[in-house]
C-alpha positions as CSV (number, residue, x, y, z in Angstrom):
1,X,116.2,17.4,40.2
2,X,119.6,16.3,40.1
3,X,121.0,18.4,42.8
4,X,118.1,17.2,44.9
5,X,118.8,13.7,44.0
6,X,122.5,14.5,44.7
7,X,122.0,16.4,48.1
8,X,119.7,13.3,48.8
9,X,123.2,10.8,48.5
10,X,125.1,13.8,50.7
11,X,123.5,12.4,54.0
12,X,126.6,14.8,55.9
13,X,125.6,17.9,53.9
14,X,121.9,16.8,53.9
15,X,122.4,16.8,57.7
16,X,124.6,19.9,57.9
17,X,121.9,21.9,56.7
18,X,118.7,20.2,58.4
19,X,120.3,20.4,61.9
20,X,122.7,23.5,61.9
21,X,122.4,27.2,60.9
22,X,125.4,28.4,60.3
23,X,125.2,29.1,56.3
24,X,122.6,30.5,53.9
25,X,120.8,26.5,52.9
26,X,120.8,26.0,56.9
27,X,119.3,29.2,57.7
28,X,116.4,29.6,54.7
29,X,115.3,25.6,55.5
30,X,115.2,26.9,59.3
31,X,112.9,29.6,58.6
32,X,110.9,27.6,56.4
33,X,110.2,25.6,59.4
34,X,109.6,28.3,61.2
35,X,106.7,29.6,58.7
36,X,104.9,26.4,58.8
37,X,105.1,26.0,62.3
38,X,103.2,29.7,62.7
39,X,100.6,28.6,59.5
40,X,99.9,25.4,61.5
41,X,99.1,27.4,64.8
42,X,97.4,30.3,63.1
43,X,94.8,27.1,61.5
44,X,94.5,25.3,64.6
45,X,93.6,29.0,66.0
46,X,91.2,29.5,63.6
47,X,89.4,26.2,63.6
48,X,88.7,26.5,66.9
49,X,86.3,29.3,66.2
50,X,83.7,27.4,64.2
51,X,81.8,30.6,62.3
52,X,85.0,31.9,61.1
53,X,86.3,27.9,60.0
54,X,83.0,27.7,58.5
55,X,83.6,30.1,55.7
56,X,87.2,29.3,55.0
57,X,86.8,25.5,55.7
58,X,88.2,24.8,52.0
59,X,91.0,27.3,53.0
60,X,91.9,25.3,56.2
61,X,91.8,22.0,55.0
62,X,94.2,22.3,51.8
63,X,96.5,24.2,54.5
64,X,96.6,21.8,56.8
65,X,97.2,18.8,54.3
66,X,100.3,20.8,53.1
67,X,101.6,21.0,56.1
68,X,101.2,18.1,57.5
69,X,103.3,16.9,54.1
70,X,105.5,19.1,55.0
71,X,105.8,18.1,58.5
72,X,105.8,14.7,57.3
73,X,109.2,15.1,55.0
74,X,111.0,17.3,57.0
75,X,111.0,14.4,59.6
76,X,111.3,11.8,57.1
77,X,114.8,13.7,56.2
78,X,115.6,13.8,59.5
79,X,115.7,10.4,60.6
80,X,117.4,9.6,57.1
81,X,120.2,11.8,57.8
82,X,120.9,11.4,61.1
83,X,123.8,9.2,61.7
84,X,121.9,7.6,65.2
85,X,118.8,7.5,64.2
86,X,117.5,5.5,67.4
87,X,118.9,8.8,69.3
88,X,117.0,11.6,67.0
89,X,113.9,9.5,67.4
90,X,113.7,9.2,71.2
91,X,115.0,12.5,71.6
92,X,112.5,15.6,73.2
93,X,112.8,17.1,69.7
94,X,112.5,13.7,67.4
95,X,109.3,13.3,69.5
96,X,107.6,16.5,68.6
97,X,108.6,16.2,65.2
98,X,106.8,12.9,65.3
99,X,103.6,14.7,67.5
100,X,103.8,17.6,64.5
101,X,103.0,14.7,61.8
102,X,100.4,12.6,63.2
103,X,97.0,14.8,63.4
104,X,96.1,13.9,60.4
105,X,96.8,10.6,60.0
106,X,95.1,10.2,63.1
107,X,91.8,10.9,62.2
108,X,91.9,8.6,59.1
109,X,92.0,5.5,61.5
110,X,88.6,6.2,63.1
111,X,86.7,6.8,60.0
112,X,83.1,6.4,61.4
113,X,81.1,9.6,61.8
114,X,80.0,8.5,65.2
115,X,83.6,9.7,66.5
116,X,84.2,12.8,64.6
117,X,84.2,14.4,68.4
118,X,87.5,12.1,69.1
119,X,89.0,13.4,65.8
120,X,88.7,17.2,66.7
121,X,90.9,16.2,69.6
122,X,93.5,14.5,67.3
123,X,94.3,17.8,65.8
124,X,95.1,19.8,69.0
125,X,98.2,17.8,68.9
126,X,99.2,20.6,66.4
127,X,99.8,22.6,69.3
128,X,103.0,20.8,70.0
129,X,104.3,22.6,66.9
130,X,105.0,25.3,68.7
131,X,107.9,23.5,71.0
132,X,110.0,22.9,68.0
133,X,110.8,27.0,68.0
134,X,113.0,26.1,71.1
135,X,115.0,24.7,68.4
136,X,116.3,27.5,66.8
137,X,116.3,29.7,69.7
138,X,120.3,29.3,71.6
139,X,119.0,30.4,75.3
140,X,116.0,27.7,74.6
141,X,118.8,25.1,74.1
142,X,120.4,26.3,77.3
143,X,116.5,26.3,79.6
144,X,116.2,23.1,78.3
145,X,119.4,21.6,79.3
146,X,119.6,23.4,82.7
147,X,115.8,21.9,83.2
148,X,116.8,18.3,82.3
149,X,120.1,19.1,84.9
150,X,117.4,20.3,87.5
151,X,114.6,17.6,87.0
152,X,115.9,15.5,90.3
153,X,115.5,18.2,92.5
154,X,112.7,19.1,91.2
155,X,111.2,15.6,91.9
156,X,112.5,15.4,95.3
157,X,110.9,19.1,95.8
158,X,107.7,18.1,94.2
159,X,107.1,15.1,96.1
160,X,107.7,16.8,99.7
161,X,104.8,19.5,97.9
162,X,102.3,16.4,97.4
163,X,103.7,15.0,100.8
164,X,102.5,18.2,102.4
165,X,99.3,19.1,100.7
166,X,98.7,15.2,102.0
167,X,98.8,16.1,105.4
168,X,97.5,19.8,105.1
169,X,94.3,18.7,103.7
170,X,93.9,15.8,106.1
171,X,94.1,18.1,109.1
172,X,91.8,20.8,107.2
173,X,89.4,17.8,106.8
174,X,90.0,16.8,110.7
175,X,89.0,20.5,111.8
176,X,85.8,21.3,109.2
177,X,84.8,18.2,108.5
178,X,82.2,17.9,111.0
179,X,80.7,21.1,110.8
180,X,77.2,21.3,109.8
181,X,77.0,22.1,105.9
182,X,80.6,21.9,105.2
183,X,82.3,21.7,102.1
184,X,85.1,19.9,103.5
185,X,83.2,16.4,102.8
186,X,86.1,14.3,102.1
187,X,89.8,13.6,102.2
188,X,90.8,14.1,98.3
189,X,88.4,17.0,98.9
190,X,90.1,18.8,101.3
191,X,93.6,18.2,99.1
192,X,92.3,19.9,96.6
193,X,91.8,23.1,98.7
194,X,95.3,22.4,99.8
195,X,96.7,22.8,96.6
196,X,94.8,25.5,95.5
197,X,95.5,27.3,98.7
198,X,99.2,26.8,98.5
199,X,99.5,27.6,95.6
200,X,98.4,31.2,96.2
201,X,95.4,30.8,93.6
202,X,92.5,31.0,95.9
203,X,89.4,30.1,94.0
204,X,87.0,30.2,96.7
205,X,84.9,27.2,96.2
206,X,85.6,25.8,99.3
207,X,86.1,27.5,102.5
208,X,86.7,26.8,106.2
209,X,84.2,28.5,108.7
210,X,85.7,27.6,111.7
211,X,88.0,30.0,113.6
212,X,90.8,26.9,113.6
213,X,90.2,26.3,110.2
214,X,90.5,29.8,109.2
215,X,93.9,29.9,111.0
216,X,95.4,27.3,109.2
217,X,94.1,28.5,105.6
218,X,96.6,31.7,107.2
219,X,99.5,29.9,107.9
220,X,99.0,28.0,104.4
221,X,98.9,31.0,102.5
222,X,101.7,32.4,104.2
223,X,103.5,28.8,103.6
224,X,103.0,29.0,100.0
225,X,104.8,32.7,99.5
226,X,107.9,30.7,101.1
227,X,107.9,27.7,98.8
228,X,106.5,28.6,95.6
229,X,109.3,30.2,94.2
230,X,111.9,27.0,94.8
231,X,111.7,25.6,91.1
232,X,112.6,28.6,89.8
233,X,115.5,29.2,92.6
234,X,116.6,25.6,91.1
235,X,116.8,25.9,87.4
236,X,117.6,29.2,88.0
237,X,120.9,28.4,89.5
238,X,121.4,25.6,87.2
239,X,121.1,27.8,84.2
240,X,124.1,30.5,85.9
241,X,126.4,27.0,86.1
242,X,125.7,26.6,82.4
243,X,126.4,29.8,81.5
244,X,129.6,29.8,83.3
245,X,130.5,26.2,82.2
246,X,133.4,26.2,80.1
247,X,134.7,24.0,77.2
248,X,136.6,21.3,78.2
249,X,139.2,19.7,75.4
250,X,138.6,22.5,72.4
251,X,135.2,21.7,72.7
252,X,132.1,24.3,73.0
253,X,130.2,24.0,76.8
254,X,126.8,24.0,75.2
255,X,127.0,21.9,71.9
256,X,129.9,20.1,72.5
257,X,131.2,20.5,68.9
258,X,135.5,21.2,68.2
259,X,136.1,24.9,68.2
260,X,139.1,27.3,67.3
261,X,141.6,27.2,69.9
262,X,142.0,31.1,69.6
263,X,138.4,31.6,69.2
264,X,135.8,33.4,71.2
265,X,132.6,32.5,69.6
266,X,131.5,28.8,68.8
267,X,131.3,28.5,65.5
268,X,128.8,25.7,65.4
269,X,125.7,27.5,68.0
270,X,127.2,31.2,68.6
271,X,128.1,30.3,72.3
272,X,130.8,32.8,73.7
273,X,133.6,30.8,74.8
């Protein structure tokens, strides 16, 4: 109890072994993280299947009250150690954490039976969980920061996508629109068959039966091949700058921490320098 009480006063060392992984405490509280994490999906799994629930309901609920404790500390420690903590708790991780904790709590604030439904939904938040692997994962670190680096252009490319499904469907509801029995009844319509047509998914609720109309669901199909692919092209070419981005000042490209001058592995996140 002391050494708890002690490690408790040690908000560096408290911090050093909450947020890094480079020495025995780091690693064993990272993987107990890591178990709870897959306990929590494995009950949300399970409760989703309502015979199987139904005979370990006692099981499930005593599970997911420890974890949500758990989940409910571990972030508690977090914010207490961090030395910004206005920065941990607005960053993508400090959010999940928060997302982990709040299931539970959730469903004490609407207590009435009549919205049990609305509670059920609560707990699918638990599925979140699952983000905070990227955590412990180095190349999830570097996806992550080569999406945030890509996000403009991805914007820009998204809305030219929404720009053209605009006018694709407009003109798909210009050519089929009139026809007798057509399922091209509307604008909003005939953008949703846009999108699903671009996008090379094709689930054949609504067709053209026009000869025009069957042209152009052609030459969208054949647009969407040529487009599809262009997020990935981005981060993808992000994510070969940030592996080739080197340390500026002693410091490591990827987590910015001081390494050894003479080193060739960051000592802090295992990054070769």
């Amino acid at each position: 109890m002391k050494k708890l009480i002690a490690l408790l006063k040690d908000k560096p060392r408290l911090w050093h072994i909450i947020f890094e992984s480079d020495d025995r405490p780091s690693r064993a509280f990272d993987l107990a993280v890591m178990i709870a994490i897959v306990l929590s999906l494995v009950v949300a799994f399970v409760e989703s299947m309502p015979r199987v629930a139904g005979i370990y309901k006692d099981v499930l609920t005593v599970m997911e009250y420890t974890l949500t404790a758990f989940f409910t500390i571990e972030y508690v420690l977090r914010v207490y150690c961090s030395p910004v903590k206005k920065d941990y708790v607005l960053s993508f991780f400090g959010i999940i954490d928060l997302l982990a904790t709040l299931p539970l709590y959730l469903s004490f604030l609407l207590p009435s039976a009549k919205y049990m439904f609305i509670l059920r939904t609560f707990r699918l938040i638990r599925i979140f969980r699952v983000l905070k692997l990227f955590v412990f994962i180095n190349e999830g670190n570097m996806l992550m920061e080569s999406i945030r680096r890509s996000m403009n252009k991805i914007l820009v490319y998204f809305l030219f996508v929404i720009v053209l499904v605009t006018i694709i469907g407009t003109l798909m509801f210009m050519v089929e629109g009139g026809q007798p029995g057509t399922q091209f009844t509307d604008i909003p319509s005939s953008i949703y068959w846009a999108i699903v047509t671009l996008t090379t998914v094709g689930y054949g609720d609504i067709t053209p039966v026009t000869t025009v109309g069957r042209l152009l669901s052609g030459l969208v199909m054949i647009l969407g091949y040529t487009i599809i692919a262009v997020p990935t092209g981005i981060v993808s070419a992000t994510m070969i700058d940030e592996t080739k981005k080197k340390g500026v000042n002693g410091r490591c490209p990827r987590c910015n921490q001081k390494t050894d001058l003479n080193a060739n592995y960051c000592k802090h996140c295992g990054e070769r320098l």
